[in-house]
C-alpha positions as CSV (number, residue, x, y, z in Angstrom):
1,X,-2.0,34.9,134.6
2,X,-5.0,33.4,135.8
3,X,-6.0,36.3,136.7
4,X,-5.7,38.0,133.5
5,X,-7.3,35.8,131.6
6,X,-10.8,36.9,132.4
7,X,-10.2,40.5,130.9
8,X,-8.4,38.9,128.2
9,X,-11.5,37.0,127.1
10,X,-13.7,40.5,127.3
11,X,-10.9,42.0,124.7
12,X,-11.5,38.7,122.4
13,X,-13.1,40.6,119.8
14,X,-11.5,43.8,119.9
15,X,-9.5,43.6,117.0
16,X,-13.0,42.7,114.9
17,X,-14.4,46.0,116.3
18,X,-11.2,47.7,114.9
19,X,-10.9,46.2,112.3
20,X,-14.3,47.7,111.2
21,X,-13.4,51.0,112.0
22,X,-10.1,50.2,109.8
23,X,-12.0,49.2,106.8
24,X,-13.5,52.3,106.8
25,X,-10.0,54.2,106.6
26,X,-8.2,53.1,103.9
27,X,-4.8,52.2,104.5
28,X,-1.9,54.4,102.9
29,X,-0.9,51.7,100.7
30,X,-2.0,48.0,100.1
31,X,1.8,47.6,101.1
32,X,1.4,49.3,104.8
33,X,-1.7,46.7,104.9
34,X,-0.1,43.9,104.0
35,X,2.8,44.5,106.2
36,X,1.0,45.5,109.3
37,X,-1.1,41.9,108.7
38,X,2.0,40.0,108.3
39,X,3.6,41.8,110.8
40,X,0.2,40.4,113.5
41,X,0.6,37.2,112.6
42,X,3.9,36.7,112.7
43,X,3.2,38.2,116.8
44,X,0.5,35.9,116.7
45,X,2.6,32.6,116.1
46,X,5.5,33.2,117.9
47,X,3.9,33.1,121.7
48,X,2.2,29.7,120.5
49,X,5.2,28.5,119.2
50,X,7.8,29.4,122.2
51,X,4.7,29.6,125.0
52,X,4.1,25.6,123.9
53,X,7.8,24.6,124.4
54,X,7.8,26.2,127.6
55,X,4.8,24.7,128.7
56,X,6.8,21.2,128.0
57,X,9.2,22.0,130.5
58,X,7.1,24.1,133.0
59,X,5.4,20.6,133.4
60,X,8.4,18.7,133.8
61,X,9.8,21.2,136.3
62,X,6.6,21.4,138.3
63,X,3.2,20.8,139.3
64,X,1.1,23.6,137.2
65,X,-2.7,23.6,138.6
66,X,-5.0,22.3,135.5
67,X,-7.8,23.0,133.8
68,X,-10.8,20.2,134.5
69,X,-13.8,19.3,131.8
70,X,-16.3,21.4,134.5
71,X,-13.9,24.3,134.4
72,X,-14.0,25.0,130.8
73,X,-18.2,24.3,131.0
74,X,-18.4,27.3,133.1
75,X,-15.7,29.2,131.7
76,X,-17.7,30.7,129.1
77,X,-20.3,31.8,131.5
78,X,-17.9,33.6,133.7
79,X,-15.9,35.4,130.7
80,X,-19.6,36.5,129.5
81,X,-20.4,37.5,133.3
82,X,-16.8,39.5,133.8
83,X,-18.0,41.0,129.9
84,X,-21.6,42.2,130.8
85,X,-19.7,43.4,134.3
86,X,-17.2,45.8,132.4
87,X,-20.2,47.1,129.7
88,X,-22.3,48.3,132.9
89,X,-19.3,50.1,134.7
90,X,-18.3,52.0,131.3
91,X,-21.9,52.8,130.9
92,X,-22.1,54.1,134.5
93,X,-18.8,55.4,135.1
94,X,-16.6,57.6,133.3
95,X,-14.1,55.7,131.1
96,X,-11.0,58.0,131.6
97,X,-11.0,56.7,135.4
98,X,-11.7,53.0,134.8
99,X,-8.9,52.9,132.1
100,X,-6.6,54.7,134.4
101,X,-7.2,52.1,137.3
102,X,-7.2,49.4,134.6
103,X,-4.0,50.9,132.8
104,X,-2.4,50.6,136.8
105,X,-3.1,47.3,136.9
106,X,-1.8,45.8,133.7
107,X,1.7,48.0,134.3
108,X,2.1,45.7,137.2
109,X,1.4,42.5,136.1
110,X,2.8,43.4,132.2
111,X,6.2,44.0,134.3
112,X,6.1,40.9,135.9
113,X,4.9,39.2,132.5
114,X,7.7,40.7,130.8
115,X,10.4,40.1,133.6
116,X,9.6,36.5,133.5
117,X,10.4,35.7,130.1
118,X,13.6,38.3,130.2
119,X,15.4,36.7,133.6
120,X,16.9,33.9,131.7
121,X,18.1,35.7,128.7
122,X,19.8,38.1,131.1
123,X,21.3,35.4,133.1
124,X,23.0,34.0,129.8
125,X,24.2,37.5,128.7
126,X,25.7,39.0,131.4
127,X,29.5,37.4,131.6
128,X,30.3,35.0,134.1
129,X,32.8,37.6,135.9
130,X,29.8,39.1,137.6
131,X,28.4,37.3,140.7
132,X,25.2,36.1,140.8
133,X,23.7,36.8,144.2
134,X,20.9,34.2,145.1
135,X,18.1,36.1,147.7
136,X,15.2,34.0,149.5
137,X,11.9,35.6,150.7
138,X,10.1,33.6,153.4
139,X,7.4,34.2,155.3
140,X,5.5,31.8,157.3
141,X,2.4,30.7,159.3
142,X,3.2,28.7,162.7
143,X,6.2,26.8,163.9
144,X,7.7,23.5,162.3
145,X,6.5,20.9,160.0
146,X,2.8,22.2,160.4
147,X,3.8,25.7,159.5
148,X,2.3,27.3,156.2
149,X,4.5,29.6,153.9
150,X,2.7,32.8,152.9
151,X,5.6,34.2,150.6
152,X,8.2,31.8,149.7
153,X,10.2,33.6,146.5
154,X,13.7,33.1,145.3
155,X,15.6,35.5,142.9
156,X,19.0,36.7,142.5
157,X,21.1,40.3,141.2
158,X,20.0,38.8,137.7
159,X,16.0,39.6,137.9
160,X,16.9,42.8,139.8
161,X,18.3,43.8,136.8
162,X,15.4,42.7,134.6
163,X,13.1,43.9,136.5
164,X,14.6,47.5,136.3
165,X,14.7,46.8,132.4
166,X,11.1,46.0,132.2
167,X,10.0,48.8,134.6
168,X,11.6,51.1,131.6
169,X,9.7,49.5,129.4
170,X,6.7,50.0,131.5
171,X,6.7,54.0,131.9
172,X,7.3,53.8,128.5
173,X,4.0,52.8,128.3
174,X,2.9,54.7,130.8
175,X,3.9,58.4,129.6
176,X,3.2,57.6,125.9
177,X,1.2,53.9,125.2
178,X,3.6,54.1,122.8
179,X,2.3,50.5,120.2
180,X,6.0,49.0,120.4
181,X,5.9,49.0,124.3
182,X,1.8,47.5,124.0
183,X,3.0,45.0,121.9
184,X,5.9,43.7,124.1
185,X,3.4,44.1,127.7
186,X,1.1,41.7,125.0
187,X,3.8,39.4,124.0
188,X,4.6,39.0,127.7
189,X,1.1,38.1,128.9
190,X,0.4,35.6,125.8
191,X,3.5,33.4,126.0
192,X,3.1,33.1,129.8
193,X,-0.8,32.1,129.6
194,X,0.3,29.3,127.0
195,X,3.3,28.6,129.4
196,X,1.3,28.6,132.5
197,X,-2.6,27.4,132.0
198,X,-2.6,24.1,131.4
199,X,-5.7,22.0,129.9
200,X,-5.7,18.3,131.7
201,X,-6.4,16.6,128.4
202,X,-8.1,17.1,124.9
203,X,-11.5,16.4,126.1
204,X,-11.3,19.6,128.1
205,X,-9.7,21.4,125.3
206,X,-12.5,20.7,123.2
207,X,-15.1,21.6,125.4
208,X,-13.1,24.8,126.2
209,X,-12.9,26.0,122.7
210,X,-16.5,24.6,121.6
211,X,-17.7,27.1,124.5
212,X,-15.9,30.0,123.7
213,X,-17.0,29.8,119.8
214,X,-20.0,29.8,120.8
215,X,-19.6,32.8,123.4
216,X,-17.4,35.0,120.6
217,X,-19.9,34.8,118.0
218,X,-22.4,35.3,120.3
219,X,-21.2,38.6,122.0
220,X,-20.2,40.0,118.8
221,X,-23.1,39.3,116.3
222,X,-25.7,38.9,118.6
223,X,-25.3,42.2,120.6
224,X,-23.4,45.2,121.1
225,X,-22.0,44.5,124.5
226,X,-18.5,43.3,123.1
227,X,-18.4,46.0,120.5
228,X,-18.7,49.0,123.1
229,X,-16.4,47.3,125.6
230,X,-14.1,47.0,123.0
231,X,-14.4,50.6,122.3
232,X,-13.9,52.1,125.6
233,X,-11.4,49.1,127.3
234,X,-7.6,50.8,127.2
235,X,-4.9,48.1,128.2
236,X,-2.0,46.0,127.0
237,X,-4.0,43.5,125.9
238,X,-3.8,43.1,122.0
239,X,-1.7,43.2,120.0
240,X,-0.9,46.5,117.4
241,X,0.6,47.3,113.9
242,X,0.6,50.6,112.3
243,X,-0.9,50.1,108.4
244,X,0.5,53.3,107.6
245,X,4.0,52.7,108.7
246,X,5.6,52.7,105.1
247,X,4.0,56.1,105.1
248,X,4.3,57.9,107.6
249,X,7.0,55.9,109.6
250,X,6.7,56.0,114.0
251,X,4.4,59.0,113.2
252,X,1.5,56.0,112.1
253,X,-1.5,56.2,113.8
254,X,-3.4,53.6,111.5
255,X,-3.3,50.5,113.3
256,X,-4.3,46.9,112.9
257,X,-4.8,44.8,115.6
258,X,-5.8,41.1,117.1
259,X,-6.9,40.5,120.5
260,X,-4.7,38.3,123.0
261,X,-7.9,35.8,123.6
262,X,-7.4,34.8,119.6
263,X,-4.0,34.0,120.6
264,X,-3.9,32.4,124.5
265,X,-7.1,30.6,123.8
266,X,-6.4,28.5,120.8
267,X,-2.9,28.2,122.1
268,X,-3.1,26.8,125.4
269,X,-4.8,23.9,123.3
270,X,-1.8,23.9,121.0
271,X,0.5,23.6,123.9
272,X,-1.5,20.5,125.0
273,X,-1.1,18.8,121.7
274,X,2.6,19.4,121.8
275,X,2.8,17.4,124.9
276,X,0.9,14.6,123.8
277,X,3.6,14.7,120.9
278,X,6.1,13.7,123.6
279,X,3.8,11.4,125.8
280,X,4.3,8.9,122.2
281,X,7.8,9.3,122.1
282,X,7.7,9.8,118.8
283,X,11.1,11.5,116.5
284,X,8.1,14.1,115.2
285,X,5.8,16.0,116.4
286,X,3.1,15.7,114.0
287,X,0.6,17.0,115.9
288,X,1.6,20.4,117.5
289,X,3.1,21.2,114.0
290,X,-0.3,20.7,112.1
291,X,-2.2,22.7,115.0
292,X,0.4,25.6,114.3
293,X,-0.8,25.4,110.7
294,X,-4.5,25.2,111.4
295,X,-4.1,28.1,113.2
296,X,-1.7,30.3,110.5
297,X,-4.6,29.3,108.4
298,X,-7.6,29.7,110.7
299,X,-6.2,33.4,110.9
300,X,-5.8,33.8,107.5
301,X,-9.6,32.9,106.5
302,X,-10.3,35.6,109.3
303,X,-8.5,38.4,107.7
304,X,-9.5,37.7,104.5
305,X,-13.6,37.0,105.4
306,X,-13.2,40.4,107.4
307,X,-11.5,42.5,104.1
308,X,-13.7,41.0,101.6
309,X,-17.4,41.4,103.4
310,X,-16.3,44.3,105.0
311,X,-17.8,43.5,108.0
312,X,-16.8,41.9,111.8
313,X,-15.6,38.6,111.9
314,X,-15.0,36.9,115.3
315,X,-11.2,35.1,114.8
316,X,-13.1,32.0,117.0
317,X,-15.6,31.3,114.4
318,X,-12.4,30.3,112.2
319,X,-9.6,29.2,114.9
320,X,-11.8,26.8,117.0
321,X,-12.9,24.6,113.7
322,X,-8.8,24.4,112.3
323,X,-7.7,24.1,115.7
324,X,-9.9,21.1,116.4
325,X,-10.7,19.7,113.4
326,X,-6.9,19.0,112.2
327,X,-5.5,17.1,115.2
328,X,-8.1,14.9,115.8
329,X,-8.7,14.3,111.6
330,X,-5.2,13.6,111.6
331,X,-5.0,11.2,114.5
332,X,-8.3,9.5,113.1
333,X,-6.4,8.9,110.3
334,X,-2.9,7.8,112.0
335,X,-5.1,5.7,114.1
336,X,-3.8,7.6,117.8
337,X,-7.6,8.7,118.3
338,X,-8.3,6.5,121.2
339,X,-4.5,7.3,122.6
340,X,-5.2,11.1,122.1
341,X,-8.7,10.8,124.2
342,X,-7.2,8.7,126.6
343,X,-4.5,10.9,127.1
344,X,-4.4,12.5,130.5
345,X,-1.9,15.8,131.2
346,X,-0.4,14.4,134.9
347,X,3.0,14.9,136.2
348,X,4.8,11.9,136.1
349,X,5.6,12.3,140.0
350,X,1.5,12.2,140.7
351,X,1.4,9.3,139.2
352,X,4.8,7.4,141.0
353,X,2.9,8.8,144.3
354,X,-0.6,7.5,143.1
355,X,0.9,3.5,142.6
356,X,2.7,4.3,145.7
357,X,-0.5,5.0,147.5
358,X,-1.9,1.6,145.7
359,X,0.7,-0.6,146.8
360,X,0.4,0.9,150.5
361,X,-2.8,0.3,150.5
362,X,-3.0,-3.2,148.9
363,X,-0.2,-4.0,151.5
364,X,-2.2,-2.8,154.5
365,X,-5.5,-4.9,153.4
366,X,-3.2,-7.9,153.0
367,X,-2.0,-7.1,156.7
368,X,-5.0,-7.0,157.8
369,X,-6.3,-10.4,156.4
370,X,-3.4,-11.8,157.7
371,X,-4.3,-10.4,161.2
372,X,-7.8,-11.7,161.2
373,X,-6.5,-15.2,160.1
């Protein structure tokens, strides 16, 4: 996904550049409209909300690769870089091809997205009567303990049989770009970027989000760049509802939508705060659940800003403030504010093997002494 999230970032503000264009058709009924804004939200909250709790035991489980403070300075930078990057290829290139390569390239990786999350559900639905047939992939540099592993990939019948669902799913997509089968590609690649990017602690979280509010209000007020990549970028990336569905029913052509950066970006921070919930050991978790609410909020103030000025709003400018503002206002006032700075996302194992390394090396130096005595 980390690969994703660079093209994600570019499609941040699509859903303010349709939005414009959607102010300018009037829904078929402030019904449709309300419906079709529920409807985003609703999308909007549940990869945070599921995304964060599998983040919890993703790092449990393993070792995920983090985030560090100079990581999320220059991330910003490179988002703006891979944006003015796309802007020059549409203006030189013809758009039809780009989307077709690009359209290529998300079918792969939505499948995968979308397998991911399905495997366990299909392992707990198909009866026990049917074997579950483990396979192992390996494929390795050199001979013994020095030898490097390439590929090393386990599965079993179970994700076979995803995998066939969600390659369904994806020429779905492909023959029609159908907005139910965009919206489950976008599901797929939000709740595995809040499962699978991980922040190493609030101080980068900050600096991430600080960055990218300045870098989505900058792109979209300041010039057109993000505006006519917007317009011309085709992929699975965003999220859809049809305003007009009351109306006109799957026929609806009126759509609504919020980019996945609105969504991965404030919630990869959200997933962070939810496991500082756990490192206190606390019966609540007072902090992921006020973030959640920040950010139902946060969205809120964007939707209604955008309807009553009539004009662009970038979701950041709202989501960064709630997001940011509430968890550390609350922990100033709880008195965890030093805890929650101090707070540092490791795997428990890195740090048994750290005071490991200590203690070796403590024993060593007393060895040594000894010696020289």
């Amino acid at each position: 996904m980390a690969m994703v999230l660079p093209s994600i970032l570019a499609q941040t503000a699509e859903n303010v550049t349709e939005n414009v264009n959607k102010t300018e058709r009037i829904p078929s009924t402030p019904e449709g409209m309300a419906v079709a804004y529920g409807s985003l939200v609703i999308m909007a909250m549940l990869p945070i909300f599921f995304g964060s709790y599998r983040s919890v035991i993703y790092h449990k489980e393993k070792k995920p690769d983090k985030m560090t403070k100079r990581d999320a300075a220059i991330f910003p930078v490179i988002a703006s870089c891979a944006l003015v990057g796309l802007y020059i290829v549409f203006k030189l290139f013809s758009k039809e091809y780009i989307n077709l390569l690009l359209t290529g390239y998300f079918f792969f990786l939505g499948v995968l997205a979308l397998t991911h999350l399905l495997s366990p559900i299909v392992s707990k639905l198909v009866p026990a009567a049917i074997p579950n047939i483990p396979f192992h992939i390996m494929f390795k540099q050199g001979e013994g303990d020095a030898a490097e592993y390439l590929i090393d990939y386990r599965f079993s019948t179970y994700d076979v049989v995803s995998l066939a669902a969600c390659l369904l799913v994806g020429a779905w997509y492909l023959l029609q770009k159908h907005w139910v089968a965009n919206n489950l590609f976008g599901l797929a690649f939000a709740v595995n970027a809040v499962e699978l990017l991980h922040l190493n602690n609030v101080v980068t979280g900050c600096i991430l989000l600080s960055g990218l509010f300045v870098y989505d209000i900058f792109w979209v007020f300041g010039t057109d760049v993000m505006v006519t990549v917007a317009k011309s970028f085709e992929a699975p990336i965003k999220l859809v509802f049809p305003q007009d569905l009351l109306t006109n029913g799957l026929a609806a052509n009126n759509f609504a939508m919020l980019g996945l950066g609105d969504i991965v970006i404030p919630g990869i921070f959200i997933a962070l705060l939810l496991r500082f919930d756990h490192s206190l050991k606390r019966k609540t978790k007072t902090y992921f659940h006020a973030s959640v609410l920040a950010y139902f909020l946060g969205l809120m103030a964007t939707i209604c800003v955008m309807h009553i000025f009539k004009h662009a709003q970038p979701a950041l400018l709202y989501l960064v403030p709630a997001c940011i503002g509430t968890p550390l206002g609350l922990a100033l006032i709880k008195g965890d504010l030093t805890a929650m700075f101090k707070y540092e996302d490791s795997h428990e194992d890195d740090k048994v093997s750290m005071d490991a390394k200590k203690e070796t090396k403590e024993t060593k130096q007393q060895q040594t002494s000894k010696k020289v005595k």
